[in-house]
C-alpha positions in Angstrom: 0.9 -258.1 141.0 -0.2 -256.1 138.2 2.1 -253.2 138.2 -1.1 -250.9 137.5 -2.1 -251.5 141.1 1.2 -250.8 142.9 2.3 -247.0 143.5 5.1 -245.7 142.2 8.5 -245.5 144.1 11.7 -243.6 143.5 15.0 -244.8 142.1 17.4 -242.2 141.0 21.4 -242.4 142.1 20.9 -239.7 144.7 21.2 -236.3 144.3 22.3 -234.0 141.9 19.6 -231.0 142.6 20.3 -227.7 143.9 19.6 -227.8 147.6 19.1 -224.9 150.1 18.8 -223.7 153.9 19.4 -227.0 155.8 17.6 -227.1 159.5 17.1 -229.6 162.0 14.1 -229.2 163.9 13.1 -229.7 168.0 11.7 -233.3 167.5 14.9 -235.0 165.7 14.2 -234.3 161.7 16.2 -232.9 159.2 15.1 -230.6 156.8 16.3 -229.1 153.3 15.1 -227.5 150.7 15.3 -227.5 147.3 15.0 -225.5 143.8 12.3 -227.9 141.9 10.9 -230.1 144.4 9.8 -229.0 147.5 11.3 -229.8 150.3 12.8 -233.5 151.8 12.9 -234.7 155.1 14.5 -237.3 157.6 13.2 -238.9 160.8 16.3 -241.4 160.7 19.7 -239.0 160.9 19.5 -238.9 157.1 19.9 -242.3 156.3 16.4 -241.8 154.8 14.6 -239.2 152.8 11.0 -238.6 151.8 9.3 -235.6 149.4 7.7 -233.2 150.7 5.2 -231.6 148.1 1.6 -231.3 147.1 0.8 -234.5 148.1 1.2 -233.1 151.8 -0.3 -229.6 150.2 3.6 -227.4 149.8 2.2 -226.7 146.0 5.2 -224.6 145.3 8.3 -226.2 143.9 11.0 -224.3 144.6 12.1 -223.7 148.2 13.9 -220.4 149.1 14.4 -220.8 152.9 13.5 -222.4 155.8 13.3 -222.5 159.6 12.9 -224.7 162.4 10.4 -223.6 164.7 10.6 -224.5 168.4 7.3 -226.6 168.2 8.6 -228.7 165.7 7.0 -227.3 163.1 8.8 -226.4 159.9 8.3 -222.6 158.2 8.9 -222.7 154.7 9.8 -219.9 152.5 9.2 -220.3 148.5 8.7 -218.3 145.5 4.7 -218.1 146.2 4.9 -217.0 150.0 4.9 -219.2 153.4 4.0 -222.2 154.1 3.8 -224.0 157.4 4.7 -227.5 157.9 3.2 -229.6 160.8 5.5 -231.0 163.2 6.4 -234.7 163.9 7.0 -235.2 159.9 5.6 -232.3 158.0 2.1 -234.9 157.0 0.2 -231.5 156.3 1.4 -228.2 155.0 -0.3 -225.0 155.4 -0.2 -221.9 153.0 -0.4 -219.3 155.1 0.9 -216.8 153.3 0.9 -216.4 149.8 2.6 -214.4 146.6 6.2 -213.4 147.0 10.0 -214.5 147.2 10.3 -215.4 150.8 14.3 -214.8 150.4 14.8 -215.4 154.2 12.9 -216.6 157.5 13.8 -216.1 161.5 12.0 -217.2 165.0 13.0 -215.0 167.3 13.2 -216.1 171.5 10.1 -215.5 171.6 8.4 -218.2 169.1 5.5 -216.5 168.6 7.7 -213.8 166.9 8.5 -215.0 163.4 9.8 -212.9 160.7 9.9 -213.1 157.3 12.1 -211.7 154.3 10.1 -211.3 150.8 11.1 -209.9 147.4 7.9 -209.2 145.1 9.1 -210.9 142.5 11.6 -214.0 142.1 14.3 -211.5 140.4 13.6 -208.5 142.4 15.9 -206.8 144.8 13.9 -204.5 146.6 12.3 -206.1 149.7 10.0 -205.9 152.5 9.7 -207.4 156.2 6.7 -209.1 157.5 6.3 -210.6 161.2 4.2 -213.2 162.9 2.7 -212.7 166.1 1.3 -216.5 166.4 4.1 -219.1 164.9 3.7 -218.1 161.5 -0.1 -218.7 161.2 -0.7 -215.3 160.3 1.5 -212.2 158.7 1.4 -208.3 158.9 4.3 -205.6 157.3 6.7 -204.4 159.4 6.4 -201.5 157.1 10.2 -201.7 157.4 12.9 -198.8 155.8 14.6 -201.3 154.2 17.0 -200.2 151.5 16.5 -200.2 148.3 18.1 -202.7 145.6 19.6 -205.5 148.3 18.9 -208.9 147.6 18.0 -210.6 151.0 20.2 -213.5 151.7 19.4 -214.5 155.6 17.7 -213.4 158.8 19.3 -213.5 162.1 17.3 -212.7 165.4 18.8 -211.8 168.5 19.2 -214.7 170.9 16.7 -212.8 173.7 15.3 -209.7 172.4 12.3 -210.8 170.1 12.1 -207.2 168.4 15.9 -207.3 167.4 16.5 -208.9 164.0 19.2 -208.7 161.4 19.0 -208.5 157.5 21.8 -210.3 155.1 22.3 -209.0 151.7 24.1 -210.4 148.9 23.9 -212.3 145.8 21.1 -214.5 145.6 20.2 -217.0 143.0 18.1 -215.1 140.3 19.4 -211.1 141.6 22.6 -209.8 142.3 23.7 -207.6 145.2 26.8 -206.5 144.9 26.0 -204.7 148.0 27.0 -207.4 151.1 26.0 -205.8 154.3 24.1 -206.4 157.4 21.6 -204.4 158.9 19.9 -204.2 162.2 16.8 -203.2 163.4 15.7 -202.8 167.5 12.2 -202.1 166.5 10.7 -205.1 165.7 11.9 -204.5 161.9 10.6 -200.8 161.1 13.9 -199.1 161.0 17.1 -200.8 160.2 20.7 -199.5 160.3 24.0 -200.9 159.0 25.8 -202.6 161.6 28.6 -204.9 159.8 32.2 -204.2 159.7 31.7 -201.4 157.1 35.1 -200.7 155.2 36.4 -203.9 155.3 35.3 -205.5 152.3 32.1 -207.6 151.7 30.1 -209.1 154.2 29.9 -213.2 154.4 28.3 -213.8 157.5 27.2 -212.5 161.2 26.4 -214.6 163.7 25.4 -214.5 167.8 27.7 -216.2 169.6 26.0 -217.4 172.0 27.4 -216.0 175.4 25.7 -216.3 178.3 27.6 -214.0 179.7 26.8 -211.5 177.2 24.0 -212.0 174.7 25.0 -209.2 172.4 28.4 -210.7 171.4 28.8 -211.5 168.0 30.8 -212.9 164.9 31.4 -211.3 161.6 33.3 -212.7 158.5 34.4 -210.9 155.2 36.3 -210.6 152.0 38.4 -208.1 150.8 38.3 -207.0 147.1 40.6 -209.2 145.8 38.0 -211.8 146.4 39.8 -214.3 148.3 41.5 -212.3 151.5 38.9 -213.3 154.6 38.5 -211.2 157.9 37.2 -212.1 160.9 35.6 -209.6 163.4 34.0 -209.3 166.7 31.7 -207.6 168.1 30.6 -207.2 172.4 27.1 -205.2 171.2 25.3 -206.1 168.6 27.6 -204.9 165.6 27.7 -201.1 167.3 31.3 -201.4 167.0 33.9 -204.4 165.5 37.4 -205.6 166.7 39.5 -207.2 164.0 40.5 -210.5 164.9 41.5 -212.0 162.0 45.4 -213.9 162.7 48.4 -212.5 161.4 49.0 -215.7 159.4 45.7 -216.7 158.1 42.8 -215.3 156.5 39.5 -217.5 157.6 36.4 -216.3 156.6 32.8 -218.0 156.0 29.6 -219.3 157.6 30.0 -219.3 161.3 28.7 -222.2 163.4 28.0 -221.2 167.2 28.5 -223.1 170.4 25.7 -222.9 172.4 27.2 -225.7 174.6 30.3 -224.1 175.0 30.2 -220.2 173.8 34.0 -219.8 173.1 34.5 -222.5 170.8 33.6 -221.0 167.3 33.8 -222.4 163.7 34.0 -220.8 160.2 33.4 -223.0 157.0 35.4 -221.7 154.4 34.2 -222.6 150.6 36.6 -223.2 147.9 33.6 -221.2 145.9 34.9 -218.6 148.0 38.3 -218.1 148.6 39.1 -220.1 145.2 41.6 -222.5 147.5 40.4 -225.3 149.2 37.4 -225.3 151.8 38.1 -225.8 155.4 37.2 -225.4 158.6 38.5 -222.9 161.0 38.2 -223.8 164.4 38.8 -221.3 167.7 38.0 -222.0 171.3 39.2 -219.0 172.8 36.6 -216.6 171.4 38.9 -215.8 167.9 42.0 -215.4 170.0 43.6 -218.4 167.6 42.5 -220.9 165.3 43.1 -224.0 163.7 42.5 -224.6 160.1 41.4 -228.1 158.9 41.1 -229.1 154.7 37.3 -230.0 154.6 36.6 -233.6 152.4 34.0 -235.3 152.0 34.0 -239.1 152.1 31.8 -241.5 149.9 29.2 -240.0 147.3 29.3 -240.8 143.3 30.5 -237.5 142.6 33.7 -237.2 144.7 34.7 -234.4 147.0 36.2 -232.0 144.4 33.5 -232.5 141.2 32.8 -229.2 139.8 30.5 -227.7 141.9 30.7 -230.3 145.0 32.5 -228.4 147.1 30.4 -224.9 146.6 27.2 -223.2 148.4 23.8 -223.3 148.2 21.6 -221.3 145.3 20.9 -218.7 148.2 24.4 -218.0 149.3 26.8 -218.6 152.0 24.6 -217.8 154.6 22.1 -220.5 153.8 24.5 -223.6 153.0 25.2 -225.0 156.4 22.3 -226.2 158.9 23.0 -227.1 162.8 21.1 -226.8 165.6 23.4 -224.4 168.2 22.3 -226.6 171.5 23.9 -230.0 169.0 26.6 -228.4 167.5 28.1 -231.8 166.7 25.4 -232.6 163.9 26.2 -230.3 161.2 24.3 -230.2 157.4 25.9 -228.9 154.2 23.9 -228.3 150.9 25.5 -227.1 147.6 24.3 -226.7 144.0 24.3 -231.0 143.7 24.8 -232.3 147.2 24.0 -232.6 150.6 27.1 -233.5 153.2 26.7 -234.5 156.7 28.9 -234.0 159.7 28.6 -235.8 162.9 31.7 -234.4 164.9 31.1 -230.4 164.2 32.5 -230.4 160.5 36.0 -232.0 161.0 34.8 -234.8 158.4 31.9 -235.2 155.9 30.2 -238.1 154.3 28.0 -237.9 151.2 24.6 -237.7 152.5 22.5 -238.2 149.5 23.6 -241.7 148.1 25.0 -245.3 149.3 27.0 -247.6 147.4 25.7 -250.6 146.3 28.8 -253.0 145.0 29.8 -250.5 142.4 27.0 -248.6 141.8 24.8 -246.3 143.7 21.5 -246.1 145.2 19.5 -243.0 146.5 18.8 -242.1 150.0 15.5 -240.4 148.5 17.1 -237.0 148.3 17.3 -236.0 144.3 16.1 -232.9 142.6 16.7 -234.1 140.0 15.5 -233.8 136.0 15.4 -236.7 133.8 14.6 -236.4 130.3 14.5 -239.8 129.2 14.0 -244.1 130.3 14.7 -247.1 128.2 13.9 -249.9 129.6 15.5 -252.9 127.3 13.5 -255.4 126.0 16.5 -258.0 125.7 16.9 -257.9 129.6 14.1 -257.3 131.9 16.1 -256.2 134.2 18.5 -253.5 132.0 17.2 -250.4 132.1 19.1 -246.6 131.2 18.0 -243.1 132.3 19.4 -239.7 130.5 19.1 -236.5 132.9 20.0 -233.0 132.7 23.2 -232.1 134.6 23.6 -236.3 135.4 24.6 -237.3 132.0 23.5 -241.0 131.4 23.3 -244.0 134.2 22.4 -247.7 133.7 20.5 -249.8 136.2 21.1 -253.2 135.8 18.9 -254.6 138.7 15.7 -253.2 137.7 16.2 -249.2 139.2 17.5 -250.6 142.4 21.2 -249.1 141.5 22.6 -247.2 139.1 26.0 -247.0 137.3 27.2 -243.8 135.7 27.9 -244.3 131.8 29.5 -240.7 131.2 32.9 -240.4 129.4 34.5 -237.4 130.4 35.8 -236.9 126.1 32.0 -236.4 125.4 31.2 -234.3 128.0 32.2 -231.0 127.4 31.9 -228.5 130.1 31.3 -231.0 132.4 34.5 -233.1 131.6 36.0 -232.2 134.9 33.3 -233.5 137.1 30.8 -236.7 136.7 27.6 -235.5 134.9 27.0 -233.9 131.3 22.8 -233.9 129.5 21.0 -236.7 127.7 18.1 -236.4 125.9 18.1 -240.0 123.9 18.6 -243.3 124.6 18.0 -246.3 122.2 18.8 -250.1 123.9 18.8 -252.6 120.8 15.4 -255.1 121.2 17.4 -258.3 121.0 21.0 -257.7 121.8 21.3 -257.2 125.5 25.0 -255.4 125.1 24.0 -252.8 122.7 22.9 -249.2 123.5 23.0 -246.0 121.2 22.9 -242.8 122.8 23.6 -239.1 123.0 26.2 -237.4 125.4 27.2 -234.0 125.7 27.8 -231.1 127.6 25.6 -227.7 128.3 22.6 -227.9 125.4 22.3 -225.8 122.7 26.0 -224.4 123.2 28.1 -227.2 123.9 28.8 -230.0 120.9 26.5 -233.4 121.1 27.5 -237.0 120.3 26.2 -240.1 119.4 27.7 -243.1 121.0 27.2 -247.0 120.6 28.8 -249.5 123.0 28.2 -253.2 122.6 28.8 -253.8 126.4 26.1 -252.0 128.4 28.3 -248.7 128.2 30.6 -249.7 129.5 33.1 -247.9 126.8 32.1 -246.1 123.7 32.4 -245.4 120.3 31.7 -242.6 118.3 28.8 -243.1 116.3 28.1 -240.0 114.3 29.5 -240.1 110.8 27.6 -238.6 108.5 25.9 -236.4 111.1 26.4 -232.5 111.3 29.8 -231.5 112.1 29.0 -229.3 114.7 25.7 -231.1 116.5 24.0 -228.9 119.1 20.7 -231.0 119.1 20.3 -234.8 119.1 17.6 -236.2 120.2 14.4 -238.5 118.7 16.9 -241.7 118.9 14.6 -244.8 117.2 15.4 -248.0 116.2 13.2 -250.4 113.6 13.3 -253.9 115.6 11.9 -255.9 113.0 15.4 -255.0 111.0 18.5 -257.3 110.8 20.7 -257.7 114.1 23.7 -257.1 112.8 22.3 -254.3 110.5 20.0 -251.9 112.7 17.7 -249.3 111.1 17.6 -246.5 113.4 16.6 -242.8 112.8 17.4 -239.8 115.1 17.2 -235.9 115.2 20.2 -233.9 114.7 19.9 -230.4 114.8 16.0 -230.0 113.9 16.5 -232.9 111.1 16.2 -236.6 110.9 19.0 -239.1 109.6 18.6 -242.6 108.9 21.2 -245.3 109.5 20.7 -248.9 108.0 23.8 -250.2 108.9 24.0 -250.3 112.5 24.1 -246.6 113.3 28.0 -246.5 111.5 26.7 -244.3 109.3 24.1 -241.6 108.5 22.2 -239.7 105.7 19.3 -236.6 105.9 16.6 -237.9 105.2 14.0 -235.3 106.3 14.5 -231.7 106.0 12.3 -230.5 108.8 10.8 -227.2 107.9 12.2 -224.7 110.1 14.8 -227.1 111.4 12.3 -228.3 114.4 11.9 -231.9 114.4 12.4 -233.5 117.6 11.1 -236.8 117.6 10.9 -239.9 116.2 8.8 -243.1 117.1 9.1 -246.6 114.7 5.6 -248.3 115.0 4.0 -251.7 114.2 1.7 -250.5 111.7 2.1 -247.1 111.6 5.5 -246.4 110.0 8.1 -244.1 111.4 6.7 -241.0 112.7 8.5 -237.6 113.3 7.6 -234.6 115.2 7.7 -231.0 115.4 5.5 -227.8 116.0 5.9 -227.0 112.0 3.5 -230.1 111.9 4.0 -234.5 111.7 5.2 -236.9 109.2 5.3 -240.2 108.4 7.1 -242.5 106.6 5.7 -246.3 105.1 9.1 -246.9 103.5 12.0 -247.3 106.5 11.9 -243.4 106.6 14.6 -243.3 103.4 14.6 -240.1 101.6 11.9 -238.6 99.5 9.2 -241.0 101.4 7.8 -238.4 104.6 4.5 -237.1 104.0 3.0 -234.6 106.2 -0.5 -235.8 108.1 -3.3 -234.0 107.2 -4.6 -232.5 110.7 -7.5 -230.8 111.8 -7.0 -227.3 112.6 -8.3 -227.4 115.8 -4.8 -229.6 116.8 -2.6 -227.5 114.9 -3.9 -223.7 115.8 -1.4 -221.9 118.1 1.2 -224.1 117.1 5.2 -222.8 117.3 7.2 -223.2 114.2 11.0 -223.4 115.0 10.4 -224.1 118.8 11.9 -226.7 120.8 9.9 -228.2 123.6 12.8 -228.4 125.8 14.8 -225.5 125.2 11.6 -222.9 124.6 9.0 -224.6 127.0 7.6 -221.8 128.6 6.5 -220.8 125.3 6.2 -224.1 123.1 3.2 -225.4 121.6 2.7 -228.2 119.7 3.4 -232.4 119.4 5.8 -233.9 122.5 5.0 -237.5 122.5 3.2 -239.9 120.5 2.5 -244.1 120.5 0.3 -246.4 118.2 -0.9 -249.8 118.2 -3.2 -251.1 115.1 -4.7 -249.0 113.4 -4.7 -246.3 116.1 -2.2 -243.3 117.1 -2.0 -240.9 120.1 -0.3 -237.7 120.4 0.4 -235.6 122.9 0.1 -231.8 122.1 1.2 -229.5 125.1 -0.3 -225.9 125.3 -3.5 -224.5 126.1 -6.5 -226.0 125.1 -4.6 -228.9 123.9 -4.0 -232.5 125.5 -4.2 -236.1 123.9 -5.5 -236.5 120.1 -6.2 -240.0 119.0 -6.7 -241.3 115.3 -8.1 -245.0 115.0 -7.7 -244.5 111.0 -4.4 -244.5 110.7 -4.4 -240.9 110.9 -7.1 -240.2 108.4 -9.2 -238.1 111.2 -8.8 -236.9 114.5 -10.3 -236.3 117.9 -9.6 -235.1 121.4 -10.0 -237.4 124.1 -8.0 -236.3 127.2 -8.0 -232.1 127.1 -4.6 -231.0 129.4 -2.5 -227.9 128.8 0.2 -229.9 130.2 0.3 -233.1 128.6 3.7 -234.1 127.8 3.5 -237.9 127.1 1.6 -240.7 126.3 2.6 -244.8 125.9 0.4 -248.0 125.0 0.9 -251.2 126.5 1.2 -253.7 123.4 -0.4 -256.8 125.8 -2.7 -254.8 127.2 -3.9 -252.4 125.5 -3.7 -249.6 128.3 -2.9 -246.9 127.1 -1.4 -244.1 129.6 -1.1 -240.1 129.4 0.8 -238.1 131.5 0.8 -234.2 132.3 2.9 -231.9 134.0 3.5 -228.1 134.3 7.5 -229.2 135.2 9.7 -229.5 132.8 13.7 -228.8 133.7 13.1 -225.9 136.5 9.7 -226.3 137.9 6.5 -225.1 138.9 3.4 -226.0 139.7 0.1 -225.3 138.1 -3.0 -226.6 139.3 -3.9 -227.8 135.8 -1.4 -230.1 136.1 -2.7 -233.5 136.4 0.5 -236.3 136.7 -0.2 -239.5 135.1 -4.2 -240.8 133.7 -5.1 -244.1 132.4 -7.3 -245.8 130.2 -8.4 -249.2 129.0 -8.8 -247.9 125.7 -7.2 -245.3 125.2 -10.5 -243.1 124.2 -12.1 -242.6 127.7 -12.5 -243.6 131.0 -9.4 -242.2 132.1 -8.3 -242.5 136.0 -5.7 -241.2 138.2 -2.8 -243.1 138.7 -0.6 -240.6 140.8 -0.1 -242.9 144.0 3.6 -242.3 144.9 3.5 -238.8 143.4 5.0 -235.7 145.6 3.6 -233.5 142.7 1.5 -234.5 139.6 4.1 -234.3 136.9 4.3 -236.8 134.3 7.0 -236.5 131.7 7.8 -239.5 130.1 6.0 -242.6 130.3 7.5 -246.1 128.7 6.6 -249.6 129.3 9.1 -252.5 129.9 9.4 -255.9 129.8 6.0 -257.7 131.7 4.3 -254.7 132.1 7.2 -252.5 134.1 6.4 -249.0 133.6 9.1 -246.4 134.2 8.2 -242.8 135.0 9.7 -239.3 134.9 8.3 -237.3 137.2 10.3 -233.6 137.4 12.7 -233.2 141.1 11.6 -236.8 142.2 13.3 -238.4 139.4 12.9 -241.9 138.0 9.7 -244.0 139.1 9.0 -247.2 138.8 5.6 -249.2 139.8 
């Protein structure tokens, strides 16, 4: 089938996103947010995922909270207001209403009572309370006395009394809040009062506890200045007054999970992030008269139980990590800055819940988040293929997407040499040789150092490859390789630092060969008939000579491409601001580059770059690849890059026969139109980037 007519699909290794505010809902799906793409979902226990996003019409990216709503229905809180999500598998999602940091949501016993946290902007920390009188279809203010300079972190509603509801502060993910408190208001959210265990330390959690015998019972948890010294507290009316119940021996503290099946038995999860220990799970069933402590692990995942952050809390705090539904307390969900964990038997044991193995490699359940920055798909093996992410590090498929194999080397990883991951922006497979891949590894970009590596088996080990190169490298990117030169003897050109090197032995060695003005090349591209090409916003050479030294010339371009362009920029590390050349492909005589900023798009030149025009106007574009067979040539745009956002000017992936116009949509598969990086494999396999979904393939 000719891959232009199938949609696209997901393969990614699973996971490695920030995830947030787990919930199951009434009619058997699991829910969890995340920071880039919406929101995923599961109608099978988890063993699958889908993404939910504009395709279902959440148009925001990043998911603050969420809850389950009695009807099945999901309520969704985001950095651009609420959204509503139809029950039996969220298939349409509402906007109902809009602007704001919706840090926290509750449904109160009474489920037309909903309330609502927001901050009015994403880094503010004064809030205000709204509330729903129909489900969450439409809002009102509270008009709340909320205090001031609190970042929300959850919402708790009393178990009967729909005009009781308690406010969280803390630390959230882009404000601080030193101040950890609870507050509680018995008027429907006007006034509020501070009702947590005030004195003793820092608030973690509160929590009803379920008590039919007495509705107003509740848990409290906390830390004492040192940081690591937990308390546990409870309460018979609503917070009026606390009993310490903490043991004598131990120090639990945490998220609490209620009972609702049996109100005595109580659980705290306690975070290594938190007490800088181990994490584990203390366990009463008397009520907090004693408790058992258990060391929390998680079984299976890529990542292992104590990678750097896999053991931590979600981006919104404690208080919105774990997700269980009080009347199953069995089935338990745990989210973190990379993973999502699962717990079948009340969090005694985990499982990774966001990958399988696959002999030994790994496959995605369809929850990622994820942020790829680059495919290569080998032409030597049509089967090969390599991905670079952010935070990932560099993976291999070598079943066409259907697995993946992690390639990091913890030496070359910097601050991520304790844990499985590390940033890749480059990845060159040789054209002929099957075994041989160049690439660059490294840790945090633009502070930690960057390599370039070669193996000759697949990646399997490496070598370093970067003699010649800057001592200190803290770009390297633009990897290229000339595939009509020898085997044994590669041509290959990259970007270190803002400048391009050339290798003619096999990447052993390099030399400068392009002193980009402003230090702000980024790219490289070796054409047919086109030369070698190199980009930046100070403007685009070329080289008709193996891109040696002394042989770039600048192209001569109109000034209606160039104007607003950002000398000294990089498109990555500066996007929000960046204007100028990302991507660029030829075949013939022609050339296509993608320009991103406003007003900009896809230029073409069928001179050889003698003259210029327009022919797909985007303020998004970010790439653009010809098929050599075919001739179809394929432009992508998206208002994601590494954290984000949607703008309805983004467009995802176009196509055209020509490259000049009659451009189509070809988003099928797409939760959100981004397009970052398209490439073309062997027979016609294109492989796409498309920011929080991850790797496609159609």
């Amino acid at each position: 089938t000719d891959a232009r007519s199938r949609p696209w699909r997901s393969t990614n290794p699973g996971g490695g996103g920030a995830f947030n505010s787990p919930v199951i809902t009434s009619d058997g799906f699991w829910a969890v947010g995340s920071d880039l793409g919406g929101f995923y979902l599961s109608s099978n226990k988890g063993r699958r995922w889908v993404q939910v996003g504009a395709l279902q019409g959440l148009t925001a990216t990043h998911v603050a909270s969420m809850a389950a709503h009695p009807d099945g229905r999901i309520l969704v809180g985001t950095d651009d207001g609420i959204y509503v999500a139809s029950s039996g598998g969220a298939r349409t999602v509402t906007h109902t209403r809009p602007n704001g940091y919706v840090a926290a949501i509750a449904v109160t016993a009474n489920p037309s009572v909903v309330y609502a946290a927001i901050h009015p902007e994403w880094n503010s920390l004064d809030s205000f309370l709204v509330i729903s009188n129909d489900g969450g279809q439409t809002w009102s203010s509270t008009e709340s006395d909320l205090p001031a300079l609190e970042r929300v972190t959850a919402l708790r509603a009393h178990p009967v009394d729909e005009d009781g509801i308690w406010v969280i502060t803390g630390e959230g993910r882009f404000a601080g809040g030193d101040r950890k408190r609870a507050y509680f208001s018995s008027d429907r959210g006007r006034h509020f009062f501070r009702r947590d265990p005030a004195g003793h330390g820092a608030l973690i959690d509160v929590a009803y506890s379920q008590n039919p015998n007495n509705l107003n019972q509740m848990f409290a948890t906390t830390v004492d200045s040192d940081g690591t010294t937990g308390r546990v507290f409870r309460s018979e009316e609503t917070g009026f007054s606390w009993i310490d119940i903490t043991p004598s021996t131990s120090k639990p503290s945490g998220i609490i999970l209620s009972d609702a099946t049996q109100h005595s038995h109580v659980r705290i999860i306690d975070l290594d992030q938190r007490n800088g220990l181990e994490s584990y799970l203390w366990e009463s069933s008397n009520s907090g008269s004693s408790w058992v402590r258990r060391t929390l692990s998680v079984r299976g995942g890529w990542s292992g139980s104590d990678e750097l952050w896999g053991m931590g809390y979600s981006y919104q705090g404690l208080p919105q990590t774990i997700g269980f539904d009080p009347k199953n307390p069995k089935t338990v969900l745990w989210v973190n800055s990379q993973f999502l964990y699962i717990s079948t038997n009340g969090g005694r044991s985990w499982r990774d819940g966001v990958s399988q193995k696959v002999n030994m490699a790994w496959a995605s359940r369809g929850i990622d988040n994820v942020v790829p920055v680059v495919t290569e798909p080998s032409l030597a093996n049509g089967t090969l293929v390599y991905a670079g992410f952010r935070d990932l590090g560099l993976w291999r498929s070598d079943n066409s997407g259907a697995s993946w194999v992690s390639l990091n080397d913890h030496q070359y990883s910097g601050g991520w040499s304790t844990a499985v991951g590390g940033n890749t922006l480059s990845v060159v497979a040789d054209p002929s040789r099957a075994e041989v891949v160049w690439a660059q590894v490294g840790g945090d970009l633009d502070v930690g150092r960057m390599f370039l590596l070669k193996s000759s088996n697949r990646g399997s080990t490496w070598v370093n490859s970067s003699r010649g190169l800057p001592s200190i490298i803290r770009r390297l990117e633009g990897l290229s390789i000339a595939p009509e030169s020898s085997q044994t003897a590669r041509w290959l050109t990259v970007v270190a630092n803002g400048d391009v090197y050339l290798s003619g032995d096999d990447g052993s060695s390099w030399e400068l060969v392009l002193d980009c003005v402003s230090n702000d090349c980024h790219r490289t591209i070796h054409t047919t008939d086109n030369g070698i090409i190199s980009l930046s916003p100070s403007g685009i050479w070329r080289s008709w000579e193996g891109g040696v030294a002394r042989s770039w010339e600048k192209l001569d371009l109109p000034s209606s491409m160039v104007a607003s362009w950002t000398p000294g920029q990089h498109w990555l590390m500066n996007s929000y601001d960046y204007v100028g050349p990302v991507d660029a492909a030829a075949l013939g005589s022609s050339i296509w580059v993608a320009v991103v900023g406003s007003n900009k798009g896809l230029y073409r030149s069928g001179d050889w770059g003698q003259t210029w025009s327009l022919v797909l106007n985007n303020d998004y574009l970010r790439t653009v690849a010809v098929d050599g067979t075919t001739g179809t040539v394929y432009a992508g745009s998206s208002s994601a890059l590494d954290t984000g956002g949607f703008n309805p000017g983004s467009s995802g992936l176009h196509r055209s026969s020509d490259g000049v116009g009659n451009w189509v949509s070809d988003n099928r598969g797409l939760s959100f139109p981004f397009a970052m990086n398209i490439r073309i494999g062997p027979g016609g396999t294109r492989w796409l980037i498309s920011p929080g979904q991850g790797i496609m393939k159609s």
